[in-house]
BANUKE-848769 format. One record per residue (C-alpha): residue number from 1; residue in three letters; x, z, y. Coordinates in pm, 1 decimal, m for minus. Example, Ala and Ser with C-alpha at 12.3 -4.5 7.8 and 13.67 -1.06 7.14 Angstrom:
BEGIN
1,ALA,1230.0,780.0,m450.0
2,SER,1367.0,714.0,m106.0
END
This chain:
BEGIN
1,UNK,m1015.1,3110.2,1624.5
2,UNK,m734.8,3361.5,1662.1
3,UNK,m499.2,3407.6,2014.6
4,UNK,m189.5,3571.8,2016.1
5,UNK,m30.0,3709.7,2339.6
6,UNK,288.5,3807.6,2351.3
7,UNK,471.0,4014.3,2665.9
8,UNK,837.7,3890.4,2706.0
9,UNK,1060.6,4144.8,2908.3
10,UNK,1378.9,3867.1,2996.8
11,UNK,1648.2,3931.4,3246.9
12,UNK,1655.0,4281.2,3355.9
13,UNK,1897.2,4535.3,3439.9
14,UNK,1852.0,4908.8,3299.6
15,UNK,2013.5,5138.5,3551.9
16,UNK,2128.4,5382.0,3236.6
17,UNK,2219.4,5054.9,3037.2
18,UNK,2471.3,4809.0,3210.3
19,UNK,2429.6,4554.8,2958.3
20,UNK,2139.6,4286.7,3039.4
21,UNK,1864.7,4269.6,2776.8
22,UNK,1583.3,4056.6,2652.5
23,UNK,1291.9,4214.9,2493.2
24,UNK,941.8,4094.4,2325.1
25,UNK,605.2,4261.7,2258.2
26,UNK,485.5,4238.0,1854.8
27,UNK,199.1,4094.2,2043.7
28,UNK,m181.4,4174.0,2031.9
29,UNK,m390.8,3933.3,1847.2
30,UNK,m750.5,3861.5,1949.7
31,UNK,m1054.3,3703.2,1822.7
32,UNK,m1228.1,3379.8,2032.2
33,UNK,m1576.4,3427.5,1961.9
34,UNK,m1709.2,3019.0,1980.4
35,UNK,m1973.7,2954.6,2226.9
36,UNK,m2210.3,2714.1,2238.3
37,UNK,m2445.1,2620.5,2548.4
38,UNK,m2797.6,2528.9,2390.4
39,UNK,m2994.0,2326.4,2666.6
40,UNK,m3395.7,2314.8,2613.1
41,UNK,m3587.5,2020.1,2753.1
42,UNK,m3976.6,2002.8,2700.2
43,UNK,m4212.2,1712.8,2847.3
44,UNK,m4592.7,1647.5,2725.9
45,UNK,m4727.7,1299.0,2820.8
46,UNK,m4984.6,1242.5,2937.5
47,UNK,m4992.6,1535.0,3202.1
48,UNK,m5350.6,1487.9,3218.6
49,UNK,m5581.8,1487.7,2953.2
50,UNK,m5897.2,1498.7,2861.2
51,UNK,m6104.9,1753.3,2655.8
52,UNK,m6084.3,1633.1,2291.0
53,UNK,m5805.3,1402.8,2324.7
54,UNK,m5452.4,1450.6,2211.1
55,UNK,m5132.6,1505.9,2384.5
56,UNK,m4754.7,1456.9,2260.4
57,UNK,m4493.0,1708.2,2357.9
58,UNK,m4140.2,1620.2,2314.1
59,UNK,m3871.3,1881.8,2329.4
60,UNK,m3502.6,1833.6,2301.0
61,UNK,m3243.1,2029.4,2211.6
62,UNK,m2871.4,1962.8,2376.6
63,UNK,m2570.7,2140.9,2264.9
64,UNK,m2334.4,2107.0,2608.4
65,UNK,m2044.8,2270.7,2430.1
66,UNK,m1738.6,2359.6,2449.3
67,UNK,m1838.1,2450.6,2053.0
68,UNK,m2041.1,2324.1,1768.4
69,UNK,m2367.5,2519.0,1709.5
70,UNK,m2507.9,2669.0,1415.9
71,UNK,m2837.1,2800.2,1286.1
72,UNK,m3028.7,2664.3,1580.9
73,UNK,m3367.5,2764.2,1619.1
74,UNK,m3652.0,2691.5,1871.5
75,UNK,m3953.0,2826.4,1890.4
76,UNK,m4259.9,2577.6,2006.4
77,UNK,m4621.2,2729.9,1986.3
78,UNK,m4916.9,2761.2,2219.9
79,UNK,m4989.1,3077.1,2366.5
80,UNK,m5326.4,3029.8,2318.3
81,UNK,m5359.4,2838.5,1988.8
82,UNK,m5727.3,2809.3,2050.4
83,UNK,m5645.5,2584.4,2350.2
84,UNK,m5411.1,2360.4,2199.7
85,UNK,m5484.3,2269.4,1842.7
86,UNK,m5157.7,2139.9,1634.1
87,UNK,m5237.7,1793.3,1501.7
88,UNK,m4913.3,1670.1,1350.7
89,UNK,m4513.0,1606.5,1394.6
90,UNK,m4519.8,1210.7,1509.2
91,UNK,m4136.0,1234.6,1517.0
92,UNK,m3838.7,1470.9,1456.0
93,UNK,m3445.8,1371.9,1436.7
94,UNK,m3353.5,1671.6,1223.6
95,UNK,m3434.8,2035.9,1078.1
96,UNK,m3814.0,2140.2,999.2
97,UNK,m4106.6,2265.6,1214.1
98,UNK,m4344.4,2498.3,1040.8
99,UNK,m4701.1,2473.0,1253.0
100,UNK,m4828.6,2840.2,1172.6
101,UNK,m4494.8,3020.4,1338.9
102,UNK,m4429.2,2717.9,1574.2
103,UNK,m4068.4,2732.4,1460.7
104,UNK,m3854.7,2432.4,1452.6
105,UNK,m3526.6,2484.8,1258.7
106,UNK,m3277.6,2231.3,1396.3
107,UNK,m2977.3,2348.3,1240.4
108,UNK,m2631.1,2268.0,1291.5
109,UNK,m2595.4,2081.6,1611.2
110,UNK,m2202.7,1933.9,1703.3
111,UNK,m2096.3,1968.9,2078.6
112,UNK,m2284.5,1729.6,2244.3
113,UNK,m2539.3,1622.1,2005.2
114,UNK,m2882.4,1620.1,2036.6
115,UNK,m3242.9,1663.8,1837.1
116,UNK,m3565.7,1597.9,1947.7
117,UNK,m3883.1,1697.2,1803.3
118,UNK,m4233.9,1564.5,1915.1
119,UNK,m4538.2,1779.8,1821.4
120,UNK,m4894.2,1609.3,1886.7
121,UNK,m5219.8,1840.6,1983.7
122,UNK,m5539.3,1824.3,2080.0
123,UNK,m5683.2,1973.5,2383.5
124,UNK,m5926.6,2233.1,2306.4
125,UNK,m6035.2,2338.3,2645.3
126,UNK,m6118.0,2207.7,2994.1
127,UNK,m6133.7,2213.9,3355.1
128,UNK,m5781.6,2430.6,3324.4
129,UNK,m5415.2,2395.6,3339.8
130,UNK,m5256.7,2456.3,2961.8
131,UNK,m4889.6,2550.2,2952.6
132,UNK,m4669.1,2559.2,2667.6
133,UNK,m4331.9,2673.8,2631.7
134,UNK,m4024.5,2604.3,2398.9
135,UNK,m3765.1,2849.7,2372.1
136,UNK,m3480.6,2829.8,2173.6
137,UNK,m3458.1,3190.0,1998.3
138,UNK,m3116.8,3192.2,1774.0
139,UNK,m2764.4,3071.5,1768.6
140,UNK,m2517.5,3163.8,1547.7
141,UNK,m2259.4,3081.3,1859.2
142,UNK,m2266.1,3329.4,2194.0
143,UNK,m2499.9,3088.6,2450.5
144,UNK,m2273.1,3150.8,2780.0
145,UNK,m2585.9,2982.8,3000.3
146,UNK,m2946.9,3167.9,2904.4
147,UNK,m3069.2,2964.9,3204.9
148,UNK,m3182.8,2678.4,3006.9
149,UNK,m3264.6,2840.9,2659.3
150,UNK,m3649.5,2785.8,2699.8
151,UNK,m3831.1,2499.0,2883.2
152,UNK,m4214.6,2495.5,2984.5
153,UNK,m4435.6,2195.1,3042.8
154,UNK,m4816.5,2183.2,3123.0
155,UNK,m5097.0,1925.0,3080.1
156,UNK,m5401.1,1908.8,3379.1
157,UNK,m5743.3,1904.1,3181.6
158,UNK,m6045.5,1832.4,3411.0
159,UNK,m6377.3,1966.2,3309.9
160,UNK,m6610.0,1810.5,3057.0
161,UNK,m6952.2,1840.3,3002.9
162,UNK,m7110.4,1609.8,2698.8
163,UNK,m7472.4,1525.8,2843.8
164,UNK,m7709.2,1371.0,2576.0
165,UNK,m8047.3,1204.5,2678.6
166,UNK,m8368.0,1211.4,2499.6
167,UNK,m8640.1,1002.5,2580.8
168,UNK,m8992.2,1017.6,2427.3
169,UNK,m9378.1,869.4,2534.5
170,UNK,m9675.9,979.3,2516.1
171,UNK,m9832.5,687.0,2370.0
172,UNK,m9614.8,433.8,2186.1
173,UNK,m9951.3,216.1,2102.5
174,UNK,m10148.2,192.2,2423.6
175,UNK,m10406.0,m52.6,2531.9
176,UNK,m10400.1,m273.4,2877.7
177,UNK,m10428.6,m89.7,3180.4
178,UNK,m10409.8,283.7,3002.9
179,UNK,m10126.7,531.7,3130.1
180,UNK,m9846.5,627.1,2971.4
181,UNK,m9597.7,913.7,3040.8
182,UNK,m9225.1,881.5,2963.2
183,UNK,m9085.4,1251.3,2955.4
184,UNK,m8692.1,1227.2,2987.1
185,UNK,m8460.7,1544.8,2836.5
186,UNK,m8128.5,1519.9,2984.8
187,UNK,m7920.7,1872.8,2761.9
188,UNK,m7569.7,1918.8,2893.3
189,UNK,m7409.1,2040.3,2537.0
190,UNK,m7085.6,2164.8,2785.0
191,UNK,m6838.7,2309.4,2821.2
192,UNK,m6878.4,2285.9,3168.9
193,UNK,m7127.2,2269.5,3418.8
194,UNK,m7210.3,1824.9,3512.0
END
């Protein structure tokens, strides 16, 4: 809102004026910009995953105050989309989340509120650490505490390597006392070395 200050002169004694006066500023009127500390808290579970599988990250969005927020955004998308492939929203308390931007509009968010979102992926890539990070990117309100605008968490993938077996003889017919030869094909199909 709107402050006014005004300076009071009271009580003082003009040497060229023996009379005693009181006297008042018009004041100076200033603006209070609100401010609103956005916190941003991002887990995945698990932490370790395997290649193929999926993985659930859950970010939440805190608004510590002193103000209400409005026109919250956050921005949650992999930095290497190839790596992590979005899947779906399981859950989300308010806004929208658009998958191709990775942008989650939360909205209006009172002092002390909260919204969660949690995005499911799969894991596109192996033996590698994959780390994803959610920012929050705009605020109507001044954010007096950047420290905790964006929040990173990671998921450990091991390395993978799909082996497939083929076995074949050289005579599936053969009499008593004749040899055979079994000729095993073991193909690793990757991605890594078994």
């Amino acid at each position: 809102g709107f402050v006014t200050n005004i300076a009071n002169a009271t009580a003082y004694a003009d040497p060229r004026d023996p009379n005693t006066k009181t006297e008042a500023s018009a004041g100076t009127t200033i603006q209070v910009i609100p401010v609103a500390d956005i916190g941003v808290l991002k887990t995945v579970t698990p932490t370790t995953q395997n290649f193929g599988q999926e993985v659930t990250h859950t970010i939440e969005v805190t608004n510590y105050g002193p103000n209400d927020a409005t026109g919250v955004q956050v921005v949650d998308l992999s930095q290497d989309q190839t790596s992590l492939l979005f899947v779906r929203v399981a859950n989300i308390s308010q806004g929208s989340y658009d998958p191709v931007s990775g942008i989650w509009q939360v909205g209006d968010l009172a002092n002390g509120n909260s919204a969660t979102i949690q995005l499911v992926f799969t894991v596109n890539r192996s033996n590698t650490t994959l780390n994803n990070t959610a920012t929050k990117t705009f605020a109507n309100e001044l954010d007096p505490n950047t420290s905790n605008d964006s929040s990173q968490a990671s998921v450990n993938v091991p390395p993978a390597a799909d082996l497939s077996i083929t076995k074949t003889v050289s005579n599936p017919r053969p009499y008593i006392h004749e040899r055979i030869t079994f000729t095993l094909i073991v193909r690793n199909h990757g991605p890594d070395t078994a």
